[in-house]
C-alpha positions as protocol buffer text, in pm:
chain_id: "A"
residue {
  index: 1
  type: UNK
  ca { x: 2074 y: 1212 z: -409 }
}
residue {
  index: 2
  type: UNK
  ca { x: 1775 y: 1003 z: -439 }
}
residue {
  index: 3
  type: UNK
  ca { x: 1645 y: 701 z: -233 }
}
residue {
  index: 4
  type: UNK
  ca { x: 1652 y: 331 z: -348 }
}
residue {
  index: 5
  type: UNK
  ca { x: 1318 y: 185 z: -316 }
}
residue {
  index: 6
  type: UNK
  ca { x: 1280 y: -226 z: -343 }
}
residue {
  index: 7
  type: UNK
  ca { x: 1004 y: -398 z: -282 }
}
residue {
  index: 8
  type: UNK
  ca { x: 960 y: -771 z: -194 }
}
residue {
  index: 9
  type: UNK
  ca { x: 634 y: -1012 z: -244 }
}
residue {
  index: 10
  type: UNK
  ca { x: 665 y: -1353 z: -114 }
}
residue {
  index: 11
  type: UNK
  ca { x: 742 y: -1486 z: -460 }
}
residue {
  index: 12
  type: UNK
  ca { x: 928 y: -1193 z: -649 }
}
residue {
  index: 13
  type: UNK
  ca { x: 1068 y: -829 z: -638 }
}
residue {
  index: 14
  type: UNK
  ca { x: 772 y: -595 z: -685 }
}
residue {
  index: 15
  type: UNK
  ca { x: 890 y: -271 z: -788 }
}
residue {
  index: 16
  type: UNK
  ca { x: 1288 y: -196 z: -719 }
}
residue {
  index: 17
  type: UNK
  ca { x: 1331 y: 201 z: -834 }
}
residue {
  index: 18
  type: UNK
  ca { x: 1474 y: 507 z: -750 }
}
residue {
  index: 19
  type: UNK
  ca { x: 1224 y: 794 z: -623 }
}
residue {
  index: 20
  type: UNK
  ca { x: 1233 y: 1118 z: -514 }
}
residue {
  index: 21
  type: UNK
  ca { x: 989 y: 1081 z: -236 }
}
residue {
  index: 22
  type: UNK
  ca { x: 775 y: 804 z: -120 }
}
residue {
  index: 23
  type: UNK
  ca { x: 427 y: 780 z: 91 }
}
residue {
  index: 24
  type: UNK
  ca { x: 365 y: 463 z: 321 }
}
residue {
  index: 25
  type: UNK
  ca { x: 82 y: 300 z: 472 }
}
residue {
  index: 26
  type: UNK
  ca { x: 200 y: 241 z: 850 }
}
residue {
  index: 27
  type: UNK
  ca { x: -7 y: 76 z: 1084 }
}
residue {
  index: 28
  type: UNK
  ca { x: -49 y: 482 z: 1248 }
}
residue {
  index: 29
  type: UNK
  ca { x: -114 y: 674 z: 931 }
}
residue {
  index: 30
  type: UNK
  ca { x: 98 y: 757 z: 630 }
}
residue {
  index: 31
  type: UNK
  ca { x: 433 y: 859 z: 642 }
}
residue {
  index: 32
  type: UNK
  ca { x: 629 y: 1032 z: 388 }
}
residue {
  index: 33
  type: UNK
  ca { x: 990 y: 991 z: 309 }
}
residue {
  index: 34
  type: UNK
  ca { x: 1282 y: 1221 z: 183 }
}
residue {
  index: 35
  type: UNK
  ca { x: 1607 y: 1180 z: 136 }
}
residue {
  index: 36
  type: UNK
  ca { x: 1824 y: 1115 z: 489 }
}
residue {
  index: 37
  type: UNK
  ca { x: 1526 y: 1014 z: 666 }
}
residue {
  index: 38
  type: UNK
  ca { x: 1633 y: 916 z: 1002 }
}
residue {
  index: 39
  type: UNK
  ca { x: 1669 y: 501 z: 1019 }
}
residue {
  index: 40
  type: UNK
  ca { x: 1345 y: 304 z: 1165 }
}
residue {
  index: 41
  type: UNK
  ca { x: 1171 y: -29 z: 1086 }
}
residue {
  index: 42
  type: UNK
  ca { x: 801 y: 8 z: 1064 }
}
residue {
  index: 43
  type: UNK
  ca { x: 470 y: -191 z: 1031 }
}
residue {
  index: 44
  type: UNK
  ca { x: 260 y: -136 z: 634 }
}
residue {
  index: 45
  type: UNK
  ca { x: -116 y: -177 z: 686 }
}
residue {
  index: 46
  type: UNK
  ca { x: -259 y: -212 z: 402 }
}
residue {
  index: 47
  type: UNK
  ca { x: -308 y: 114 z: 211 }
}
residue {
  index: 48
  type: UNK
  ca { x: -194 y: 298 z: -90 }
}
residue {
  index: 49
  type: UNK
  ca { x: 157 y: 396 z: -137 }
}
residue {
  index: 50
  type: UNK
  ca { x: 292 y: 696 z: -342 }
}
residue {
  index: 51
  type: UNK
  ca { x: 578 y: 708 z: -538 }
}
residue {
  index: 52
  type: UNK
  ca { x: 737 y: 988 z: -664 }
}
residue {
  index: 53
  type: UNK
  ca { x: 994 y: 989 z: -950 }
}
residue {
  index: 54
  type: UNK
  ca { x: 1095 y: 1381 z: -1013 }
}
residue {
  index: 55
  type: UNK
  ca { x: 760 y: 1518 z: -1079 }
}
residue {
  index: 56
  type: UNK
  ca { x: 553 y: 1220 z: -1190 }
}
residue {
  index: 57
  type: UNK
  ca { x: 388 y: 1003 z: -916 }
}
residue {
  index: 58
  type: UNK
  ca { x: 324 y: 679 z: -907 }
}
residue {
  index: 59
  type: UNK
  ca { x: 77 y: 475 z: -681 }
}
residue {
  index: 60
  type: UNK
  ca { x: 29 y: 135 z: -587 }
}
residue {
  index: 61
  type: UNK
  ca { x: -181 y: -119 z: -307 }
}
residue {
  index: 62
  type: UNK
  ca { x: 34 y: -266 z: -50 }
}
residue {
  index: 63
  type: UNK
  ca { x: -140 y: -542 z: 133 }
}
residue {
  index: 64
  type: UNK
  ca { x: 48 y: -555 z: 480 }
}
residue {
  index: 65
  type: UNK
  ca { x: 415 y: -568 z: 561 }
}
residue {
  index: 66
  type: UNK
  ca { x: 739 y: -378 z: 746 }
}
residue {
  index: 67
  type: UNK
  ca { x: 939 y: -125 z: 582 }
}
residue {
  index: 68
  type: UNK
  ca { x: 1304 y: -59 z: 687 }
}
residue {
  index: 69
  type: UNK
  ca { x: 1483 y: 304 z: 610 }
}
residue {
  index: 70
  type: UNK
  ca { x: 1790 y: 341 z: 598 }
}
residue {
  index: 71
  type: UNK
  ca { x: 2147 y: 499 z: 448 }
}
residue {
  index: 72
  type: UNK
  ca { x: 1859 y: 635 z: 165 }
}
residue {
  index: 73
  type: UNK
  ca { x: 1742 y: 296 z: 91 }
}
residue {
  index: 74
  type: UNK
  ca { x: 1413 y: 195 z: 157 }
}
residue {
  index: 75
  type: UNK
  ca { x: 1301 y: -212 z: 176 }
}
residue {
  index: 76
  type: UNK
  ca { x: 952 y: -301 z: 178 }
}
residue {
  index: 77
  type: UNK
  ca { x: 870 y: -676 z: 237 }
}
residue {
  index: 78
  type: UNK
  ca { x: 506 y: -708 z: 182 }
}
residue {
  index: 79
  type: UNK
  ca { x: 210 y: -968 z: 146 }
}
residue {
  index: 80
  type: UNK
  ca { x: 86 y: -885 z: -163 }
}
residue {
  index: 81
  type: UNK
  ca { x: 120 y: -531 z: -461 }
}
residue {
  index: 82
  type: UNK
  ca { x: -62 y: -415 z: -718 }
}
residue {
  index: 83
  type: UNK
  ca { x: -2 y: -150 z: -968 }
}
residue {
  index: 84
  type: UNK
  ca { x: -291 y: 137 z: -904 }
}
residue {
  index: 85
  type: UNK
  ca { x: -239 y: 156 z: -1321 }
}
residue {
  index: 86
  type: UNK
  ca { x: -314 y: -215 z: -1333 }
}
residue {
  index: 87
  type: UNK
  ca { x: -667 y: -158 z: -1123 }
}
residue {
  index: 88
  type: UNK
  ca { x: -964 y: -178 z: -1271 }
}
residue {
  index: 89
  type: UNK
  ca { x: -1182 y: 137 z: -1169 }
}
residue {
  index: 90
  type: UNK
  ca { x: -1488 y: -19 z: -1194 }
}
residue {
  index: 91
  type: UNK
  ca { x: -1447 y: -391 z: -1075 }
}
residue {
  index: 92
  type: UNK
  ca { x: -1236 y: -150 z: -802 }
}
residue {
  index: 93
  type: UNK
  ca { x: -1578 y: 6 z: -705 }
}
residue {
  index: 94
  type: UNK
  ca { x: -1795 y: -265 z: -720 }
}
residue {
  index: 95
  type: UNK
  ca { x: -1549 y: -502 z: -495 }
}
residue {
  index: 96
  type: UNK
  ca { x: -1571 y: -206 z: -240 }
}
residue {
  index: 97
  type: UNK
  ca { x: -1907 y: -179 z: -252 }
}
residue {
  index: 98
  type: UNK
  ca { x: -1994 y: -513 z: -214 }
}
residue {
  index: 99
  type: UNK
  ca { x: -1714 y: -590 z: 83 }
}
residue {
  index: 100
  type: UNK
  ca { x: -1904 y: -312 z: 254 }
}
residue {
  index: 101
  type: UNK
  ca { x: -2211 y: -474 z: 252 }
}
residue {
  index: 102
  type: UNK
  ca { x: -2010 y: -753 z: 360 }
}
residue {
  index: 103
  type: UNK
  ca { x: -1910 y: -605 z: 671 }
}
residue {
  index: 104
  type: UNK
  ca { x: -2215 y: -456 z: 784 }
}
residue {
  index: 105
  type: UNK
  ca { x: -2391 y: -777 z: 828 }
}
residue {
  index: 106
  type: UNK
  ca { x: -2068 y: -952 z: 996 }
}
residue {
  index: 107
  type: UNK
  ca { x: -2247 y: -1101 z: 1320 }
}
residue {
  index: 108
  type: UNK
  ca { x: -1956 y: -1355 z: 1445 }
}
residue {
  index: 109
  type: UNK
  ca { x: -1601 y: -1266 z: 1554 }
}
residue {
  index: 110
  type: UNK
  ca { x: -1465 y: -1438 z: 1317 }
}
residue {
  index: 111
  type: UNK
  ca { x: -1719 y: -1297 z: 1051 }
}
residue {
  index: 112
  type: UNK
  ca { x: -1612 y: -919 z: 1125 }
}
residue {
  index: 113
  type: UNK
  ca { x: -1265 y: -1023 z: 1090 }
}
residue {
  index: 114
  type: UNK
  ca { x: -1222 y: -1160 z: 790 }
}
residue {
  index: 115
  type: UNK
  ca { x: -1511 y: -925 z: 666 }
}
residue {
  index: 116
  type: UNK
  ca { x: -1291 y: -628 z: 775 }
}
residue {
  index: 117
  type: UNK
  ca { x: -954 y: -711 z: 583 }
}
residue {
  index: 118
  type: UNK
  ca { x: -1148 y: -819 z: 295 }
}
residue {
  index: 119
  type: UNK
  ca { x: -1270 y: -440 z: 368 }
}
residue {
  index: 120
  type: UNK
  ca { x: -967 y: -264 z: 339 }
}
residue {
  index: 121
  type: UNK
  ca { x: -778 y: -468 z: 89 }
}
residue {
  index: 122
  type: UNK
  ca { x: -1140 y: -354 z: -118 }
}
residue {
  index: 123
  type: UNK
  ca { x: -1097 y: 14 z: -22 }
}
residue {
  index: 124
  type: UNK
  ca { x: -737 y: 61 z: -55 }
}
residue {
  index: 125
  type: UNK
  ca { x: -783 y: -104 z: -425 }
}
residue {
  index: 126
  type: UNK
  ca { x: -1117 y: 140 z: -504 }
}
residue {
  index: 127
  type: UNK
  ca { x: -893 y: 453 z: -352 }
}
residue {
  index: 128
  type: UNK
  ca { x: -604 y: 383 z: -563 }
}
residue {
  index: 129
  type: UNK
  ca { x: -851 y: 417 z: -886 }
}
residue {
  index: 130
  type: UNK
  ca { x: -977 y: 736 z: -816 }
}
residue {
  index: 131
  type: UNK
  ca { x: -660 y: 958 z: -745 }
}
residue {
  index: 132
  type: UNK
  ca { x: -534 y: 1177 z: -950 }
}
């Protein structure tokens, strides 16, 4: 038995597969998922997100969101997805790079937090380009 993985943007179904295993991004860490996982609802920061399909993975950038699990099917509602595949390594880099910088000369509240989501949208984007 496999689970049923869909995912939902805003304006269209992202990715709606079946997969072996998956990874999330939770607001605590990642958290893996097999088949009969026990049912829960839980907050997606935004991170990377593995796939796996048999023996190939695949990997993606989830931008925020809840996940519920449940009966073997898994729904992700989420801000925003990308395709690691559809990343650019380099632009990847030099957006991370550059939100860094960014973020180390923050100086207002408000600066720091919108320096620091700009942050990790960059890094989860830049980590998703240089797994193998």
């Amino acid at each position: 038995m496999s689970l049923q993985v869909c995912i939902m943007a805003p304006d269209r179904v992202f990715w709606n597969e079946e997969a072996t295993e998956i990874i999330l991004p939770t607001s605590t860490g990642q958290m893996g998922v097999l088949n009969n996982h026990t049912p829960l609802i839980t907050g997606l920061d935004i991170g990377v997100m593995l796939v796996r399909s048999g023996t190939e993975w695949v990997s993606m950038v989830l931008m925020g969101g809840f996940a519920l699990i449940k009966d073997n099917k898994i729904t992700i509602l989420i801000n925003e997805a990308e395709l690691g595949s559809d990343i650019d390594s380099d632009q990847a880099s030099e957006a991370f790079e550059e939100a860094k910088k960014v973020l180390d000369k923050a100086e207002s509240r408000k600066e720091k937090i919108e320096a620091n989501l700009a942050f990790k949208r960059a890094r989860a984007r830049y980590q998703v380009t240089t797994q193998a």
